[in-house]
N, C-alpha and C positions, 0 to 999 in steps of 0.2 A: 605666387598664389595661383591655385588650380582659377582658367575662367568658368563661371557656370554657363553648363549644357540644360538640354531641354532635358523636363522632366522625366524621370523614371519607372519602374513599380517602384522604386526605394524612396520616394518622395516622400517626407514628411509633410499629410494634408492639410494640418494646419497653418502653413506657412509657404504659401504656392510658389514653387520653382526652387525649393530648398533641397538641395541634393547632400546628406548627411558626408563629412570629409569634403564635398568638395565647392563649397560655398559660405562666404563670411556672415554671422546672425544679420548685423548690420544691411546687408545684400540683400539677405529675404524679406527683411522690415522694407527697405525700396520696395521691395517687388511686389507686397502688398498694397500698397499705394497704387502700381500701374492695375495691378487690379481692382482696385476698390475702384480707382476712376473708369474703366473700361464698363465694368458693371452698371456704373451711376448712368455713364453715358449709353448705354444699351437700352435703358430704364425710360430713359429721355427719348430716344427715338422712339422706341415703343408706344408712347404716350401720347405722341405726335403722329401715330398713324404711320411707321417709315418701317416697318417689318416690312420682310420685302417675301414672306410666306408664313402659312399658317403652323402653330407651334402644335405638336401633338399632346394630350394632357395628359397628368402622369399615374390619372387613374383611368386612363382609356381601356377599354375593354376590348378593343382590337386595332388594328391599323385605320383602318377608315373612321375609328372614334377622333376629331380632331378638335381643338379649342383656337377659337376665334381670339386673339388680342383687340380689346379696345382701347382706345385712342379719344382724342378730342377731334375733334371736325372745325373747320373754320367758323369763326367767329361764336363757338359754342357759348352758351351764354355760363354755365357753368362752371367755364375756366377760368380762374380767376383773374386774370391777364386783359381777359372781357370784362370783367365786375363795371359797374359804371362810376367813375373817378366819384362821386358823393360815396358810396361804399368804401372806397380807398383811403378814401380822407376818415372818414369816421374810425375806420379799422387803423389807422395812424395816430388817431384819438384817444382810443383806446388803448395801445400802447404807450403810447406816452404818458397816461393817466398811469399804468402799470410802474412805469421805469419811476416816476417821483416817490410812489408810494415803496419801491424798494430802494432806492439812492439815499429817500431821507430817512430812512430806516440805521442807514449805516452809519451815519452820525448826529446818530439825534442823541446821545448822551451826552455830546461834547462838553454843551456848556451846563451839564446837571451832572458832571462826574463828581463834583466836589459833596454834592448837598446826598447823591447814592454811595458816594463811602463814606461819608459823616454818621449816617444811620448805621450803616453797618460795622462802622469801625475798623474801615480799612484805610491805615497811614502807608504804606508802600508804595513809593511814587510808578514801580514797573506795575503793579499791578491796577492800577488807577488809570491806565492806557487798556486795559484789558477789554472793557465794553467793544470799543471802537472795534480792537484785534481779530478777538474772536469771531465778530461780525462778516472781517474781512475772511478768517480763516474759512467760510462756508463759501465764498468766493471763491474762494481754491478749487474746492472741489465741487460744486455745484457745476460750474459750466461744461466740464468734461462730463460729467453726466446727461444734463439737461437738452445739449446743443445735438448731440448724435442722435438718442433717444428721438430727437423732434423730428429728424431726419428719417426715423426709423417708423414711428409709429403716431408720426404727425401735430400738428400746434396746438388743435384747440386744446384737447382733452390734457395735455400736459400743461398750457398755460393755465385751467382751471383750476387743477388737483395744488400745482406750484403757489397756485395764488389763494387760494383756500388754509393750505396750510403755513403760512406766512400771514396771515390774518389769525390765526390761531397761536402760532407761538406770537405773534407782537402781544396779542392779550396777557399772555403766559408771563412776558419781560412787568407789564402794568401789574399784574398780581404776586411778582416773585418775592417768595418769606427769607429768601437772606441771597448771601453774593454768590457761594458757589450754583445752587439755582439760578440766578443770574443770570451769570456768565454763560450756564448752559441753554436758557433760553435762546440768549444771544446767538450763540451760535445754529441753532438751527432755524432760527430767525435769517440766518444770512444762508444758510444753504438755499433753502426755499425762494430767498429772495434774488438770488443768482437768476433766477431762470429767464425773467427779460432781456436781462444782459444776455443770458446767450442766444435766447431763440429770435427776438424781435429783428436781428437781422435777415433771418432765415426769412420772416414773416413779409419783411419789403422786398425779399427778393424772389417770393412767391407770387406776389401780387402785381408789382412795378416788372416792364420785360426791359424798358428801354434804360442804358444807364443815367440819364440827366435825371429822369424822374425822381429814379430811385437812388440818384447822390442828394436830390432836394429832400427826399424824405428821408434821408439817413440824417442830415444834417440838421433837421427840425425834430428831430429824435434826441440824435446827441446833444443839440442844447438844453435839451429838456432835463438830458440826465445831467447836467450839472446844478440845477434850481435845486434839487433834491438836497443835495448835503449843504446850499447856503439857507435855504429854509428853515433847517434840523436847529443850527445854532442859534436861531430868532425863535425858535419855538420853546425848547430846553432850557433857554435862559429868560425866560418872560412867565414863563411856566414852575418855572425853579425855586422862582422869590416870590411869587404870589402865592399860586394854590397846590406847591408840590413836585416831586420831580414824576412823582407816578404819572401826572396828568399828562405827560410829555408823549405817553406811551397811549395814553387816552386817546389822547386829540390824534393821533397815528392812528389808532383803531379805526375812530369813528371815519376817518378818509377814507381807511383800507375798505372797509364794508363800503361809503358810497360808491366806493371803484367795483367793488366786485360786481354789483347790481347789471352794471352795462359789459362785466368783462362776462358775466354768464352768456351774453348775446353774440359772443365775436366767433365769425363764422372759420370752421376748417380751411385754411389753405392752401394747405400740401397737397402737390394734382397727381400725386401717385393715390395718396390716400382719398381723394374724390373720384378716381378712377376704380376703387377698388369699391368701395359704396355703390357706383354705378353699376357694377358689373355683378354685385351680390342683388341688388333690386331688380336685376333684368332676371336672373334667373329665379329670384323669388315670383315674379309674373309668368316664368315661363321655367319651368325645370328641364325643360330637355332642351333650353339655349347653353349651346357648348361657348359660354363665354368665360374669357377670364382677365384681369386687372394684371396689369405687368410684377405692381408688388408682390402678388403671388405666385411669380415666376423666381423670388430673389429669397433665399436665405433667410429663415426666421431662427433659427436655433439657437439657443445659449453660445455654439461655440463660435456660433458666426458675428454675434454680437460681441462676446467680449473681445476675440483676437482682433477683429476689422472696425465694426461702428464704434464701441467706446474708445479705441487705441488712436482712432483717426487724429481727434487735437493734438496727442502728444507726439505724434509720427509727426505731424505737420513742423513742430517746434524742433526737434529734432534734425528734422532731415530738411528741410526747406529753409533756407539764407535769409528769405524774403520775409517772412513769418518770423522767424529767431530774431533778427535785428531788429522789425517795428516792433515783436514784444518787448525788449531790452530797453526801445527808448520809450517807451507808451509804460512800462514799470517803472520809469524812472520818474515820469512826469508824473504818473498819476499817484506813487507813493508822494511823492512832495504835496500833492494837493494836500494828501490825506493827512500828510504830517503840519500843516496849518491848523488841523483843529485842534495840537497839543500848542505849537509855535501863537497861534492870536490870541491867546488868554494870557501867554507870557508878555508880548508885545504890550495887549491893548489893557488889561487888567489890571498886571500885577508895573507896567511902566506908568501908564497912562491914568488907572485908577477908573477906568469905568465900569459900569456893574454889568452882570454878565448879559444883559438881555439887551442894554446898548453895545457893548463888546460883540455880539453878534451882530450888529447892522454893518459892522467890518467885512461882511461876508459880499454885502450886496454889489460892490464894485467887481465883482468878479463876477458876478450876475451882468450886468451893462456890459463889461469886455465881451462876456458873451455872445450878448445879443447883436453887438456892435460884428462880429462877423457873418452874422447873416447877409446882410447885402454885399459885403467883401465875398463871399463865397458866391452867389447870384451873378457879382460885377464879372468875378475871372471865367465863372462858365459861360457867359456869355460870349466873352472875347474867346476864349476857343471857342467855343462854335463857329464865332464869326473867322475866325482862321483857317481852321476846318474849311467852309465854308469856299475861301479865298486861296487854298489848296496850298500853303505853308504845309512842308515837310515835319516842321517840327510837331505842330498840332496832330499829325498822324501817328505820334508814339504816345503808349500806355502811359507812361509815366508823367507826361506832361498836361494830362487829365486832371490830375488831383495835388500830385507832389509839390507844385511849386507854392501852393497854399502852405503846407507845413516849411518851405526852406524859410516863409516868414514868421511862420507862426514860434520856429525854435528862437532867437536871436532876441522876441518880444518877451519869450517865456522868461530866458536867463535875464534879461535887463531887469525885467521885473523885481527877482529875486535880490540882484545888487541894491534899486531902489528900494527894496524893503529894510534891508537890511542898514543901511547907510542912512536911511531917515527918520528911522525912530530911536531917537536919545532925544536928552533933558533939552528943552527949549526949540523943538522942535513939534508943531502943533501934529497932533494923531492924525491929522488931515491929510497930512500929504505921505506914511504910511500906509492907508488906507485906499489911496489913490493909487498905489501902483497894483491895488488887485485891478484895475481895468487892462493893462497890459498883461497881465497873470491869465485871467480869462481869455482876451482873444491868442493867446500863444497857446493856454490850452487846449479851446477848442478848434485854432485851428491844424495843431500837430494831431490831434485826433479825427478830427475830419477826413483829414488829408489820408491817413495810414490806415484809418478803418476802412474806409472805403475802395482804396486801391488795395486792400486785402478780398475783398468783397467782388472788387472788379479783375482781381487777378486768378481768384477760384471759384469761382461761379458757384456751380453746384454744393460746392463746399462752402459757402458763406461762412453758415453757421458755426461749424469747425473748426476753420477758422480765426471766426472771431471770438470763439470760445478758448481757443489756444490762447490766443491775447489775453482776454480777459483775466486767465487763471494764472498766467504770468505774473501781470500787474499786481495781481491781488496777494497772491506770497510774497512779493517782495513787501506792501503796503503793508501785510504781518507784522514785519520784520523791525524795521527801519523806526514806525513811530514809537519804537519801545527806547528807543534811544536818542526822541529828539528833548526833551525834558534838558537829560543830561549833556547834551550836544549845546544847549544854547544856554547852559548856566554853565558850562568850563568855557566854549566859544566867544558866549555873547553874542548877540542879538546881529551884529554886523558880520562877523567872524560866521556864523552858522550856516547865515543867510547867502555869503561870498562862496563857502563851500558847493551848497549845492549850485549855486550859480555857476560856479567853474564846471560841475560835474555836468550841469544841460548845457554849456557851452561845447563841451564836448562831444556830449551825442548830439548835437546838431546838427551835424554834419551827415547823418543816416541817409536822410533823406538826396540832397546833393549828392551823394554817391551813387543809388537809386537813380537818380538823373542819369546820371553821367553811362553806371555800369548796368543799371536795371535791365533793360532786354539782352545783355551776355547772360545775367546772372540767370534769369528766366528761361533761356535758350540750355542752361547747361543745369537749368534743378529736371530732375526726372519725372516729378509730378508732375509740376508745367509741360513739360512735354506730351504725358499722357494723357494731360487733358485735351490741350492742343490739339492732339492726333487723332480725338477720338472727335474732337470736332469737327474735324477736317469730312470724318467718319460721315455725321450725320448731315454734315451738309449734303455730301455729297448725294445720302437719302432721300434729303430734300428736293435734289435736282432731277432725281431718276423717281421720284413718284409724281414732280409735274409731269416730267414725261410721258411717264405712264397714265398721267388723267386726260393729258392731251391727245394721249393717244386713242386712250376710253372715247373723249368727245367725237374725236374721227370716224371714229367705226360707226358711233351711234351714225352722226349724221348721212355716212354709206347707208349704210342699211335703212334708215329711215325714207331716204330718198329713191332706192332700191322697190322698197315696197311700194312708194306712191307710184312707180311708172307701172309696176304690174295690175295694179287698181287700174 
């Protein structure tokens, strides 16, 4: 195979360093990546004041026409990085309020699936999983849209429109006249409702600079996203046999609307997009200020967005080790949550005989497993720090940040799954089924702690992206899978189904341990990692050559200053 040379006239534009004959597609998709990153990071220095001369603008009217780049200035109160930690925490508030109103969104039929096909007369056990599916299908593709876009043209305004219209079809599911309306509500109910999942990381990592903060607040985030679908099953099913299954969708409404009240309030956070606001209000005070926001030094055009900012999540899955393999195991765990809300009606209903709206309180044990990692998460940061700290070698690698949270959180996960499965039969009280959602919860939340955030800490600028690529993973496969767990645990049975997936997260367990073990080869030899890397290296270096330069400013001042006083 021909190596690729530097570029040509014969370049094909849209795929930079692509030399037609003599370079593999594959090879240009890389090579889009080191540019998207060089760009991102260009973006970043800029922003920070680290241009190291002024840019000419590209409506200049002759050479001496030039345009000033702004930047943030220390301690600018504007940046959000300054905001004062009560701003932080409220904007964390509100997020969270966001993620329950779209988690419980995705299974709030579960336990009113029987009493919405009874009305409609729908006997087909595949399509009696369809609510749930659908839901999940707008996961699919919501996040690859959502998470760039937010990158592109910033949170607030996306997080409103998203949450707006997801308050609108939820109503839509409460008034639907038969199933195929339904189901289509459904699903654009889930597109919509995508959007926290993918932006609200972008959003901690806008705000939070330092990583401890912002692993605190990723992890009070992700607990939250899990109350959303143990909630759905206590609402659906208390609601089911009283006053309806519509009400299900009601009582969603009326949350959705109190959320939006304070989500109208949540401030822009993207500091490209606060830079560019700044720089259009200077020149509205002042027209002939030649200033300009680095965003509008970057690519707005259709073809730049769909080749580079929408393509980002799937390049990342693709071509990144590190991304491919947490999606793989973060699909695999979080289809099994999802496939609990077809599995606990079979368990706890149809073995056990409870009605549906106690058969939901099945849910809450993995609410407590939850919770129960928050201070497990708090205890291990600590002790690295205190490591850190005490100058251990090992506390100096990425990986030993977050990872060893998940090497416990898998092993909790699959036991879980054997104890569910092995303890619910005849003469065995629902109690101690029920009980093993406590280890179910902290194995989940801590394989997701652990891998969303060392995703988060591994791409910086690309959070969102990222975590979007995850996201839209899990969620195709959660498609998939609950379509066949019905059938899976009535040929299996309940121990048999349960053993299955238990062997299968036995196996991905091991993700993470690997990560340990090969994670900084593996990162040393992905090409994004390295271009990010490199570009960081970049702006440090910016960083160290503009103290320079201010120390050197200070110097002269105080010459000259002193200069004048002797001639007085």
């Amino acid at each position: 195979m021909a190596t690729p040379s530097e570029p040509t006239e014969d370049a094909v534009d849209s795929l930079p360093y692509l030399q037609r004959n003599r370079s593999s597609l594959s090879e240009a998709v890389r090579r889009i990546g080191e540019d998207d990153a060089r760009e991102r990071y260009e973006a970043c220095a800029e922003e920070q004041g680290l241009e190291e001369k002024k840019i000419a603008g590209p409506s200049s009217s002759s050479d001496e026409d030039e345009q000033t780049i702004i930047s943030w200035e220390d301690s600018d109160p504007e940046n959000p990085y300054n905001w004062s930690h009560t701003k932080k925490f409220l904007i964390l508030c509100l997020t969270m309020m966001q993620v329950i109103n779209s988690t419980m969104g995705s299974a709030l039929p579960s336990n009113a699936i029987p009493f919405i096909t009874a009305e409609w007369g729908i006997t087909n056990e595949q399509q009696q999983v369809l609510p749930i599916s659908v839901f999940l299908i707008g996961y699919v593709f919501g996040p690859v849209v959502w998470a760039p876009l937010s990158e592109h043209f910033g949170r607030r305004m996306l997080t409103i429109i998203t949450f707006v219209m997801f308050t609108i079809w939820t109503m839509a599911c409460a008034l639907a006249p038969n199933w195929p309306a339904f189901l289509f509500f459904r699903l654009f109910t889930g597109v919509f409702a995508s959007s926290p999942i993918a932006i609200v990381a972008g959003i901690l990592a806008d705000i939070y600079g330092d990583t401890e903060t912002r692993g605190r607040a990723m992890t009070a985030f992700m607990v939250t996203t899990t109350f959303g679908p143990l909630f759905a099953p206590i609402v659906s099913g208390f609601c089911s046999t009283t006053i309806g299954w519509r009400w299900s969708f009601w009582v969603a409404l009326i949350y959705a609307g109190l959320t939006l009240v304070p989500i109208l309030l949540l401030p822009e956070t993207y500091a490209p997009i606060l830079l560019l606001r700044r720089a259009r209000k200077i020149r509205k005070l002042d027209p002939s200020a030649a200033v300009i926001a680095p965003r509008e030094m970057e690519s707005t055009d259709f073809k730049h967005i769909a080749t580079v900012v929408l393509t980002r999540p799937v390049r990342m899955i693709i071509f990144e080790p590190i991304v491919s393999c947490t999606c793989a195991y973060l699909a695999l765990v979080y289809t099994i949550f999802y496939m609990s809300f077809q599995a606990f009606p079979i368990i706890f209903q149809k073995l056990y005989g409870l009605s549906p709206g106690v058969a939901g309180l099945a849910y809450l044990p993995i609410g407590g497993g939850a919770l129960l990692v928050v201070p497990i998460f708090l205890g291990w940061e600590q002790g690295h720090l205190r490591a850190q700290r005490n100058g251990h070698t090992w506390a100096k690698r990425e990986e030993f940040r977050r990872l060893p949270l998940a090497c416990v959180g898998g092993p909790l996960f699959f036991v879980s799954l054997f104890w569910l499965g092995w303890s619910s039969r005849e003469g065995v009280s629902f109690v101690a089924p029920m009980l093993a959602g406590i280890p179910f919860g902290m194995g989940f939340m801590l394989i997701f702690i652990a891998l969303l955030n060392y995703l988060t800490d591994a791409y910086e600028i690309f959070a969102a992206s990222a975590n979007a690529a995850a996201s839209t993973s899990r969620s195709l496969l959660a498609v998939v899978l609950p379509l066949a767990t019905t059938r899976m645990f009535n040929k299996l049975g309940i121990a048999g189904a349960c053993s299955l997936l238990g062997g299968f997260s036995a196996i991905m367990c091991i993700i993470p341990f690997i990560f340990i073990w090969k994670g900084e080869q593996i990162r040393e030899g992905s090409r994004f990692c390295n271009a990010l890397r490199e570009r960081k290296a970049e702006m440090q270096r910016k960083v160290d050559e503009q103290k320079q330069r201010e120390e050197a400013r200070r110097v002269r001042l105080r010459n000259n200053s002193g200069g004048r006083k002797e001639e007085v």
